[in-house]
py3Dmol code that shows the C-alpha trace and the ligand (Angstrom):
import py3Dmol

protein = """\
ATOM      1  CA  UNK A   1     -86.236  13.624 112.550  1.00  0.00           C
ATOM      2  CA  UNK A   2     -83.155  12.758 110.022  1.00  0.00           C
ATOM      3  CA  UNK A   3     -82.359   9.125 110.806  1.00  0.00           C
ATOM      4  CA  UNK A   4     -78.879   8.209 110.755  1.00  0.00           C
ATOM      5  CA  UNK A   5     -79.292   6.849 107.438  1.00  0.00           C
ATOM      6  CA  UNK A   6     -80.354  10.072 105.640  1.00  0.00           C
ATOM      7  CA  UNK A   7     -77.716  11.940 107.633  1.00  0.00           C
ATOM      8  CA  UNK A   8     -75.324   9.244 105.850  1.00  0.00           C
ATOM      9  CA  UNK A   9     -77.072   9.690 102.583  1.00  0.00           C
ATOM     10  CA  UNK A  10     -76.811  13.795 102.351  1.00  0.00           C
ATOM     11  CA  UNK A  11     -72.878  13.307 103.657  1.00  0.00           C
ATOM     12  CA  UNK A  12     -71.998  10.374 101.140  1.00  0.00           C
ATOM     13  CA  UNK A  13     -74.052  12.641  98.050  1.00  0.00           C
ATOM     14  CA  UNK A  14     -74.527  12.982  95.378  1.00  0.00           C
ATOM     15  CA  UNK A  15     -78.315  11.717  95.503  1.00  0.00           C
ATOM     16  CA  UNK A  16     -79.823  10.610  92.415  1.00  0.00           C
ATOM     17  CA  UNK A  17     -81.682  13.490  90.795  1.00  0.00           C
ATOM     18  CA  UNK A  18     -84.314  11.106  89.235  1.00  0.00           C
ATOM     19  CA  UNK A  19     -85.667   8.254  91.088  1.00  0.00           C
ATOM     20  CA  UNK A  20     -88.568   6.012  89.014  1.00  0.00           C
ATOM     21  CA  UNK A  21     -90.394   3.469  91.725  1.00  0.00           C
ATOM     22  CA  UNK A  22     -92.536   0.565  90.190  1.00  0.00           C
ATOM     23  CA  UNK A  23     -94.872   0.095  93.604  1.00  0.00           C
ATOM     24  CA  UNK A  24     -95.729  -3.090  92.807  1.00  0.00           C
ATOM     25  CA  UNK A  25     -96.995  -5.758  95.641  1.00  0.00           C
ATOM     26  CA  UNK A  26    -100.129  -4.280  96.827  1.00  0.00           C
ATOM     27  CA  UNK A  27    -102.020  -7.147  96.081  1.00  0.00           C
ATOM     28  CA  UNK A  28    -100.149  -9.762  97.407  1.00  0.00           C
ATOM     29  CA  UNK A  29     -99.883  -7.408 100.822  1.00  0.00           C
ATOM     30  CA  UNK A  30    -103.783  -7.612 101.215  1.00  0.00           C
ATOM     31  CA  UNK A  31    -104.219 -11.079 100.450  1.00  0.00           C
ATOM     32  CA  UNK A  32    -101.467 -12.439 103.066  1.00  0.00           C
ATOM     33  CA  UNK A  33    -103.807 -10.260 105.330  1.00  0.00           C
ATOM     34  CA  UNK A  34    -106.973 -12.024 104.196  1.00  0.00           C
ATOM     35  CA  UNK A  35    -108.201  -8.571 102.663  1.00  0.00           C
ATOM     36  CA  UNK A  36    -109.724  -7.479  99.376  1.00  0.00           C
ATOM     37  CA  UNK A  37    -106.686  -5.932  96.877  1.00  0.00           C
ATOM     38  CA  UNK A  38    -108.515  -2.242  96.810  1.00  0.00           C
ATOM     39  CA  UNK A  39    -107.149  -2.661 100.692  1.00  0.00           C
ATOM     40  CA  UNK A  40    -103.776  -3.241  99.841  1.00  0.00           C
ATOM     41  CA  UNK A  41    -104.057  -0.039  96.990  1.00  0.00           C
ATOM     42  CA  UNK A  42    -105.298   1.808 100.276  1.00  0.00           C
ATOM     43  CA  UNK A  43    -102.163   1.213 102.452  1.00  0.00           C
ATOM     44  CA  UNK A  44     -99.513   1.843  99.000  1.00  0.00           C
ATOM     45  CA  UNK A  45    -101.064   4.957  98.972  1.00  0.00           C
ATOM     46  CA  UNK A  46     -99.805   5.402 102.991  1.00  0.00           C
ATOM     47  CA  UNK A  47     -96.126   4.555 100.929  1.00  0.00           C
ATOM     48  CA  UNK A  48     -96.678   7.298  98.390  1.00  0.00           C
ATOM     49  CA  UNK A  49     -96.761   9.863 100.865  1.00  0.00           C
ATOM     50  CA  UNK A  50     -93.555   7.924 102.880  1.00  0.00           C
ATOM     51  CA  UNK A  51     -91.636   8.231  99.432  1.00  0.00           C
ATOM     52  CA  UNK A  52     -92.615  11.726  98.380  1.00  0.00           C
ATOM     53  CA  UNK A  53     -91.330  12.914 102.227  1.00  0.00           C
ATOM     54  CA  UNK A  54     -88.397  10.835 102.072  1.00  0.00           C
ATOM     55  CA  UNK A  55     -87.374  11.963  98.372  1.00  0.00           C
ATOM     56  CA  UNK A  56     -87.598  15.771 100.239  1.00  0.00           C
ATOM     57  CA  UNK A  57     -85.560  14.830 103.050  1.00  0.00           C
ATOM     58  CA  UNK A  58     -82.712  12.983 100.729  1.00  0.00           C
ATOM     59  CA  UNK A  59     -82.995  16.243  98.438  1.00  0.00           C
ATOM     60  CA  UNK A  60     -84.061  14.575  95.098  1.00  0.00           C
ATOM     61  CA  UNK A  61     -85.578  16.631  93.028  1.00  0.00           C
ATOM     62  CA  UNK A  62     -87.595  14.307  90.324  1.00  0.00           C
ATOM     63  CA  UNK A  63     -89.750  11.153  91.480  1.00  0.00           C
ATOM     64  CA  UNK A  64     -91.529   9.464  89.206  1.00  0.00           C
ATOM     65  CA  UNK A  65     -94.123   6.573  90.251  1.00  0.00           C
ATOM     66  CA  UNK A  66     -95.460   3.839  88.057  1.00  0.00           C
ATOM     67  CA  UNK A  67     -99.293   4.228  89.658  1.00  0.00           C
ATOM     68  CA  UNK A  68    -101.640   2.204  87.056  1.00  0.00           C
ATOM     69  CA  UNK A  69    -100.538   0.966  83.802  1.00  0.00           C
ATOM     70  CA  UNK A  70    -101.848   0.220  80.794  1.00  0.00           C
ATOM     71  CA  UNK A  71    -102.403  -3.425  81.236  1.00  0.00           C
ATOM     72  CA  UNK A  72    -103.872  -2.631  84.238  1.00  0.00           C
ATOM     73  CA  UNK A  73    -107.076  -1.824  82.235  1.00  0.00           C
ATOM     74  CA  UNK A  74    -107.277  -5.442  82.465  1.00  0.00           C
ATOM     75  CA  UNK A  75    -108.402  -6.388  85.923  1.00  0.00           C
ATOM     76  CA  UNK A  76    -111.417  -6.783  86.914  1.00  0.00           C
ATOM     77  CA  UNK A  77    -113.807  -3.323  86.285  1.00  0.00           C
ATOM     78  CA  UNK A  78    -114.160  -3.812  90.716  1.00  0.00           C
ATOM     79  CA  UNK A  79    -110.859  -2.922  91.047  1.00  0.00           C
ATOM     80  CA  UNK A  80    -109.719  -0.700  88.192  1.00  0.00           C
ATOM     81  CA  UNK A  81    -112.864   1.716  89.940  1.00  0.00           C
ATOM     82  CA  UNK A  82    -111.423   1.156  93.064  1.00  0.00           C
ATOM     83  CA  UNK A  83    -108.213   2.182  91.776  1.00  0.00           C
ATOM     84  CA  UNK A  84    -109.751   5.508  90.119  1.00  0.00           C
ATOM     85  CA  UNK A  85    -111.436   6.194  93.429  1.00  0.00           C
ATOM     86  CA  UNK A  86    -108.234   6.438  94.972  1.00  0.00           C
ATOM     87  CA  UNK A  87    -106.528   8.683  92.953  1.00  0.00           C
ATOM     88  CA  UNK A  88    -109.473  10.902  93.382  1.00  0.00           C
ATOM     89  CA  UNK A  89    -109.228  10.378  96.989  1.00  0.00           C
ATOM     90  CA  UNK A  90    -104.887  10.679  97.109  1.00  0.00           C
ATOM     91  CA  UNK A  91    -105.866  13.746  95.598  1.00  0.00           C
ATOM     92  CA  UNK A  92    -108.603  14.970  98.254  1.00  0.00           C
ATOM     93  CA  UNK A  93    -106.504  14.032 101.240  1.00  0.00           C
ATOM     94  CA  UNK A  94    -102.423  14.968  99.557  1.00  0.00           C
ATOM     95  CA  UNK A  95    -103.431  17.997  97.222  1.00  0.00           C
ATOM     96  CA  UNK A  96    -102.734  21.029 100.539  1.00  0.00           C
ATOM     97  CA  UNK A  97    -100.442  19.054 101.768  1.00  0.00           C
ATOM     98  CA  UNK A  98     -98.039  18.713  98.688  1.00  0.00           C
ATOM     99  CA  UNK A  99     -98.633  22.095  98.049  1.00  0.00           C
ATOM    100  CA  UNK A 100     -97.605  22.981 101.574  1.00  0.00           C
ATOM    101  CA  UNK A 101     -93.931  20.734 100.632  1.00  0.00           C
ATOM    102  CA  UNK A 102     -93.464  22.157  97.406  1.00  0.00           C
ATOM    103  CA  UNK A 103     -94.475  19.340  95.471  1.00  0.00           C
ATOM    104  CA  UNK A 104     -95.430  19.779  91.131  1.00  0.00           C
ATOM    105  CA  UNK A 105     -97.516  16.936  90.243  1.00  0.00           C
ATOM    106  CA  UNK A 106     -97.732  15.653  86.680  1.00  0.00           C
ATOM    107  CA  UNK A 107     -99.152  13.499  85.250  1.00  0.00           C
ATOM    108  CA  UNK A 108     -98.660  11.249  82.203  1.00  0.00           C
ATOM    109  CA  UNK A 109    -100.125   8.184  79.975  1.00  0.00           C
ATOM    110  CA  UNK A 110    -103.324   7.732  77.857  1.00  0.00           C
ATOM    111  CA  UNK A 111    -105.495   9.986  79.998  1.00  0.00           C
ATOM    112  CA  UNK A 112    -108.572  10.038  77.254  1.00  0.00           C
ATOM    113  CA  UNK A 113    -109.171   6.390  78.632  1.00  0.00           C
ATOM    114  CA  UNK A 114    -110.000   8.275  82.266  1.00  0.00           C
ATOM    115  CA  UNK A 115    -113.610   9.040  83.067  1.00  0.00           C
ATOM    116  CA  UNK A 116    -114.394  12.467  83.517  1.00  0.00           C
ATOM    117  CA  UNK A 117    -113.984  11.996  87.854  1.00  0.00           C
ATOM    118  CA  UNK A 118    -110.473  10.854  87.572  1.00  0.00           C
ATOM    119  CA  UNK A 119    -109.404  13.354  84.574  1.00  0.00           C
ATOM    120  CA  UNK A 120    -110.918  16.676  86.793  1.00  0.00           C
ATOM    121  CA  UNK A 121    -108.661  15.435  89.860  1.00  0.00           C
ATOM    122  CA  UNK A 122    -105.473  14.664  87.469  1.00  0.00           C
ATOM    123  CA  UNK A 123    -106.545  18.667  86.345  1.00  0.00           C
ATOM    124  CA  UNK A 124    -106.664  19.755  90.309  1.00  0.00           C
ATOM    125  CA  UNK A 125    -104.467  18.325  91.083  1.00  0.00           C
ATOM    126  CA  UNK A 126    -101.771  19.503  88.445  1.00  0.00           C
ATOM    127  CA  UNK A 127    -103.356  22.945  88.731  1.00  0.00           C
ATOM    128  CA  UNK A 128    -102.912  23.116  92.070  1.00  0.00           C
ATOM    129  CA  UNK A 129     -99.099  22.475  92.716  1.00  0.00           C
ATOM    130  CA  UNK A 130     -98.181  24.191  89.364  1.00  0.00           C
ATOM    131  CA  UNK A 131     -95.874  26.600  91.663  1.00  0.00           C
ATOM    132  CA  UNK A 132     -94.073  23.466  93.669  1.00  0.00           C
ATOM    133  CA  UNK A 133     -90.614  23.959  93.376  1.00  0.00           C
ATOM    134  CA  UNK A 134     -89.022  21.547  95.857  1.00  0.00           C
ATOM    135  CA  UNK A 135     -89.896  18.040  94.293  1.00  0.00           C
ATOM    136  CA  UNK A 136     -90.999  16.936  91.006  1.00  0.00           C
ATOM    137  CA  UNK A 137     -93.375  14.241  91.126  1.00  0.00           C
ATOM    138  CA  UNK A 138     -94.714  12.365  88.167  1.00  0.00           C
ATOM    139  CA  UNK A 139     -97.657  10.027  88.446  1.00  0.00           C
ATOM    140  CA  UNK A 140     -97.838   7.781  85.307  1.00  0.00           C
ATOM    141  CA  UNK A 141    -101.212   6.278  84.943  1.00  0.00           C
ATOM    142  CA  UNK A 142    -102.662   4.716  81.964  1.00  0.00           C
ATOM    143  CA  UNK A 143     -99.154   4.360  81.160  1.00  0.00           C
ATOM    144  CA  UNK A 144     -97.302   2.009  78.547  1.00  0.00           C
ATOM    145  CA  UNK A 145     -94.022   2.417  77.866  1.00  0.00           C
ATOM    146  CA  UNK A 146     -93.986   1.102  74.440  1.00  0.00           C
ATOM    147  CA  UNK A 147     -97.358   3.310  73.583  1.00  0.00           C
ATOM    148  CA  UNK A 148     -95.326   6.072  74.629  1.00  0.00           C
ATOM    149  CA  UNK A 149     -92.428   5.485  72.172  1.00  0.00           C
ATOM    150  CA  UNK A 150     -95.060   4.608  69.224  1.00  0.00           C
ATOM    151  CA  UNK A 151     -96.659   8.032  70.220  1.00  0.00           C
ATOM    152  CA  UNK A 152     -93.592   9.277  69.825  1.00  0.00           C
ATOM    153  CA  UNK A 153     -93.142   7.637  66.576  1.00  0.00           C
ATOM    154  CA  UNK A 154     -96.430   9.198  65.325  1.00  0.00           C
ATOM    155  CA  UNK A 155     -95.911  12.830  66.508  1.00  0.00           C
ATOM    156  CA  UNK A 156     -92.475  12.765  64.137  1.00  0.00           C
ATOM    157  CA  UNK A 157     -94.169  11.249  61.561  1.00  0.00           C
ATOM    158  CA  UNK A 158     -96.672  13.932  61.853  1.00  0.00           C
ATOM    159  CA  UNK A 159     -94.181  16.602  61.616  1.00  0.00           C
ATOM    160  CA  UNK A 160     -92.223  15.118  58.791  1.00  0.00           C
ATOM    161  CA  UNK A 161     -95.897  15.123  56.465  1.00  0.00           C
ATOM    162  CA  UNK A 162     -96.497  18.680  57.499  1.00  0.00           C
ATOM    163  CA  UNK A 163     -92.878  19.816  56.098  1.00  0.00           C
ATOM    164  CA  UNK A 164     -91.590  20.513  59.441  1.00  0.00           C
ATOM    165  CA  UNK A 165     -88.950  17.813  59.824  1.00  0.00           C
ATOM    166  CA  UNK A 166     -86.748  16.052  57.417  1.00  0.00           C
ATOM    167  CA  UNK A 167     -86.449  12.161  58.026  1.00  0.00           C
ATOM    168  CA  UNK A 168     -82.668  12.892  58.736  1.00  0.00           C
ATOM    169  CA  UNK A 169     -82.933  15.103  61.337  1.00  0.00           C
ATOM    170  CA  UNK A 170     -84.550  12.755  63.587  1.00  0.00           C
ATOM    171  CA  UNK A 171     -82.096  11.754  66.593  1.00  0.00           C
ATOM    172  CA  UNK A 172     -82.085  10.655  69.787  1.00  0.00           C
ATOM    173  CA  UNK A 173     -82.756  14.191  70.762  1.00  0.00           C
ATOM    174  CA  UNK A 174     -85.409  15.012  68.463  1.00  0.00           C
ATOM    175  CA  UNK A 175     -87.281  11.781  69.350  1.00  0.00           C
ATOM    176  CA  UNK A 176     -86.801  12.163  73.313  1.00  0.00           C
ATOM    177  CA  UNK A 177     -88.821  15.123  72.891  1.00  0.00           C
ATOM    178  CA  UNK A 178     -91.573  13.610  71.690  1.00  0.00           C
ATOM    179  CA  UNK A 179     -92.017  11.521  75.110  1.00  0.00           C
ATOM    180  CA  UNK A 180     -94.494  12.651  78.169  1.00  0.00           C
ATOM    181  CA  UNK A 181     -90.772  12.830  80.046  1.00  0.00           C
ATOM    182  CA  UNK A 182     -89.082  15.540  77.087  1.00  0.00           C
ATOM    183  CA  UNK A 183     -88.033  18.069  79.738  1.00  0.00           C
ATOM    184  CA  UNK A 184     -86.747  15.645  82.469  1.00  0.00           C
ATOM    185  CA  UNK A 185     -83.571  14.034  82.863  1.00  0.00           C
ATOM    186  CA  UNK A 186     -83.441  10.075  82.416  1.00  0.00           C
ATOM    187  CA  UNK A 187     -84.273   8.396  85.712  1.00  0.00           C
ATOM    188  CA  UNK A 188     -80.883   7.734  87.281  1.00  0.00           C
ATOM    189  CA  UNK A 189     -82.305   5.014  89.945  1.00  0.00           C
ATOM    190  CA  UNK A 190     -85.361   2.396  89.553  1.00  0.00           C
ATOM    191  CA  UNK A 191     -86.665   0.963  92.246  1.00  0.00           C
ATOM    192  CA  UNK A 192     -89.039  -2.388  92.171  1.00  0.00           C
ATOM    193  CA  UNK A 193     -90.646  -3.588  95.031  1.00  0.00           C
ATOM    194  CA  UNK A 194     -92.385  -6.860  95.744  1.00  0.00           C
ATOM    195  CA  UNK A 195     -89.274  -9.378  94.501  1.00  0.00           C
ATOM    196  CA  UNK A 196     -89.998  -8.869  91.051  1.00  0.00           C
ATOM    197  CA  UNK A 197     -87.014  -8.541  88.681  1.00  0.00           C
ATOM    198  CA  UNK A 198     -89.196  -7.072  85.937  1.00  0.00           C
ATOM    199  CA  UNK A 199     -89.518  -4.122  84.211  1.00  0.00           C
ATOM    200  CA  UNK A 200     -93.019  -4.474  82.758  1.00  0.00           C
ATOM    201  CA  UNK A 201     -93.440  -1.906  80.325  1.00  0.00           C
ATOM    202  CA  UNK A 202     -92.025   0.944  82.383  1.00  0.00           C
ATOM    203  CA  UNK A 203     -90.353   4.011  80.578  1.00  0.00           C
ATOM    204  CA  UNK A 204     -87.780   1.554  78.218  1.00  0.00           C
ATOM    205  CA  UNK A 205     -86.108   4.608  76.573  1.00  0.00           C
ATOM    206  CA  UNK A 206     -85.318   6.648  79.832  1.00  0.00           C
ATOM    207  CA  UNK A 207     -84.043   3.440  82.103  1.00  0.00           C
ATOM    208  CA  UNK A 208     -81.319   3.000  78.970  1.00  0.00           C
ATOM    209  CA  UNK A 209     -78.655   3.612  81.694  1.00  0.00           C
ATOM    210  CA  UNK A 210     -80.659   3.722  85.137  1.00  0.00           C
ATOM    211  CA  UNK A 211     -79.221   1.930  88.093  1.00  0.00           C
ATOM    212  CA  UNK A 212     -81.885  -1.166  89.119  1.00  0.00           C
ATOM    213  CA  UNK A 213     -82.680  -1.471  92.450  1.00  0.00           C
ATOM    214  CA  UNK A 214     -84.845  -4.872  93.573  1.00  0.00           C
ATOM    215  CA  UNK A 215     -86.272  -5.305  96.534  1.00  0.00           C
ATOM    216  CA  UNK A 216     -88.585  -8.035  98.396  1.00  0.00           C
ATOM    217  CA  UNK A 217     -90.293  -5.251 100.585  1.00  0.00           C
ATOM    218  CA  UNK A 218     -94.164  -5.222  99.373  1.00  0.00           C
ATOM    219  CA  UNK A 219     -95.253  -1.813  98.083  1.00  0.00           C
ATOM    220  CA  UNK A 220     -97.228  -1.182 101.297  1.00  0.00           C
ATOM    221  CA  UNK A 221     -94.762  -1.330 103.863  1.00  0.00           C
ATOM    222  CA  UNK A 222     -91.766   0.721 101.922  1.00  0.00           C
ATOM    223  CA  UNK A 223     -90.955   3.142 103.949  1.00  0.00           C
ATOM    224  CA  UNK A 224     -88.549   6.183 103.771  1.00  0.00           C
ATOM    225  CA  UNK A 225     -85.748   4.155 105.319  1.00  0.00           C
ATOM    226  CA  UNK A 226     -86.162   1.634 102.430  1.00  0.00           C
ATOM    227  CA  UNK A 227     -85.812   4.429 100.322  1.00  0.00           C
ATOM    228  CA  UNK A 228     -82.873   5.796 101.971  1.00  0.00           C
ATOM    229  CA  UNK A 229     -81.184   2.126 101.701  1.00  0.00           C
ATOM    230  CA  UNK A 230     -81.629   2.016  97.614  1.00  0.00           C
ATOM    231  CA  UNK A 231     -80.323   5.683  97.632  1.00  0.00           C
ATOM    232  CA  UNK A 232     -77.305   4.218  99.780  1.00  0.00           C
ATOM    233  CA  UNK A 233     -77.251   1.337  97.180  1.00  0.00           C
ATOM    234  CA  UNK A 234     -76.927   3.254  94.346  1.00  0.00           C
ATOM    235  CA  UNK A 235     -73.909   5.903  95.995  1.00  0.00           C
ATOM    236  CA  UNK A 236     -72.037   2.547  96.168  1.00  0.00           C
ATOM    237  CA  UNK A 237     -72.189   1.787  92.462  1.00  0.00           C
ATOM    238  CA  UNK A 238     -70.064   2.943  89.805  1.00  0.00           C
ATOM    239  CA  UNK A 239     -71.564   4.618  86.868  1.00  0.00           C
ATOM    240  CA  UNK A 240     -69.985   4.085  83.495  1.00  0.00           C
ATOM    241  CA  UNK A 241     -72.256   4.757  80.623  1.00  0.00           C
ATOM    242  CA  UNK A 242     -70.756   2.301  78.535  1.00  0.00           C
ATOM    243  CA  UNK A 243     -67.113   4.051  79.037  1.00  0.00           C
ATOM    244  CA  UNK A 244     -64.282   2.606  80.704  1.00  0.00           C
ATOM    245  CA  UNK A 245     -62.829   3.889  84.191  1.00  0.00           C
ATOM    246  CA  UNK A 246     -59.275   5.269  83.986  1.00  0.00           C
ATOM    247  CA  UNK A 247     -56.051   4.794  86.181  1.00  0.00           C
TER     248      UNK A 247
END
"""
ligand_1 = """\
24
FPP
C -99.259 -2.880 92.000
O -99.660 -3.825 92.954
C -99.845 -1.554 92.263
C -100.820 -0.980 91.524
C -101.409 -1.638 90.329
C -101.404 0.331 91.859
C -100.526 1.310 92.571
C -101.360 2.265 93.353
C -101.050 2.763 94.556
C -99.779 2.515 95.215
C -102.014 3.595 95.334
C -102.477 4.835 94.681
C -101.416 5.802 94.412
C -101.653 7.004 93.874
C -100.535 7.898 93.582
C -103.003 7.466 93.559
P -100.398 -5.138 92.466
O -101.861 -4.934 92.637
O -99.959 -5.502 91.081
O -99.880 -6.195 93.510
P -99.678 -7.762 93.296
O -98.628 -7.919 92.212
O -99.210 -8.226 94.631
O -101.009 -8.324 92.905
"""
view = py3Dmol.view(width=600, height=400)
view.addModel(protein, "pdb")
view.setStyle({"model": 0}, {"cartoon": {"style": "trace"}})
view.addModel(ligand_1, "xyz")
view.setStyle({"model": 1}, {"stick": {}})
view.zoomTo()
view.show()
């Protein structure tokens, strides 16, 4: 059923053809419930599959969602398990399913850090919806942005010692391909939920021109409508890249 909104959305177009989503409020969603946080990772993951439908229905072809980050490491070994459960269990319950939509799953970050459970369902998982052509969707886990870049960093280095490179011919171009994202576009929307008006780490060379997109909502109850309403947001804004309009 296309809600009025979406029917708005495809009519006002263009959509963004990368949306990035920091889900971030699952914590705070459990604990006004009186629940343990692995709860509130239970009912983002009910949001994941919300987004990934709604990014089908609004036609965008690249989502990319900020799933477990590097500091994330961090918390308490309960809940980073808990969290590595659920991926293996998102991909139990999604993996026919996003096949059936035509989803490709990737995923990036520092995946050496993932026990062997995790890593073989990041494998599936990726295996399986090699052939999705409909939606992109990229899950970064173990994810810093500023790793990335210094991975980056190291890969030219690399090249340069081995003869392949000369110092001058590294650009903007040269270095973007070093990062997990080298054959997507730069995310044109990013979307925070939870009231936060951070960007924590989260892919700092691709957001150079993004649109931001706050809002209060809690990562568990975004739904596709709250979606569509950023998507609306962001048709509404005028995108300069540093240039000036003319006329
Ligand atoms: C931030 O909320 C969210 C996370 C650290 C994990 C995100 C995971 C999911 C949405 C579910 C699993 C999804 C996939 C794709 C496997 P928080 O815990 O920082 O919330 P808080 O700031 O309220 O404490």
């Amino acid at each position: 059923m296309a809600s009025e909104h979406l029917k708005q959305l495809l009519l006002d177009g263009p959509v963004p053809e990368h949306v990035a989503v920091i889900m971030d409020g699952n914590g705070r969603w459990a604990r006004a419930r009186g629940l343990p946080r692995y709860r509130g990772h239970m009912a983002g993951m009910k949001a994941v599959r919300e987004v990934v439908e709604g990014a089908i229905e609004a036609r965008i072809p690249i989502l990319t969602l900020f799933a477990f980050s590097q500091e994330n490491w961090n918390r308490p070994t309960r809940e980073v398990s808990a969290l590595m459960r659920l991926l293996q269990l998102y991909v139990a319950r999604e993996r026919d399913e996003l096949v059936r939509q035509g989803v490709r799953v990737r995923v990036h970050g520092d995946l050496d850090r993932l026990a062997a459970g995790p890593r073989a369902a990041i494998d599936e998982i990726q295996a399986a919806t090699a052939g999705g052509t409909v939606l992109r969707l990229n899950l970064m886990i173990s994810y810093g942005s500023r790793a990335e870049i210094t991975r980056a960093a190291r890969l030219l280095a690399e090249r340069v010692r081995a003869g392949e490179l000369q110092p001058d011919e590294i650009t903007e171009a040269t270095f973007a391909a070093e990062l997990y994202t080298a054959d997507l576009p730069d995310p044109d929307l990013l979307i925070r939920t939870s009231g936060e008006q951070r960007i924590s780490n989260f892919m700092l060379w691709q957001i150079a021109y993004a649109e931001l997109y706050m809002t209060p909502v809690l990562w568990p109850e975004f739904r596709r409508e709250h979606l569509f309403a950023a998507i609306h947001d962001f048709q509404k804004r005028e995108r300069r890249f540093g240039r000036v309009t003319t006329g």
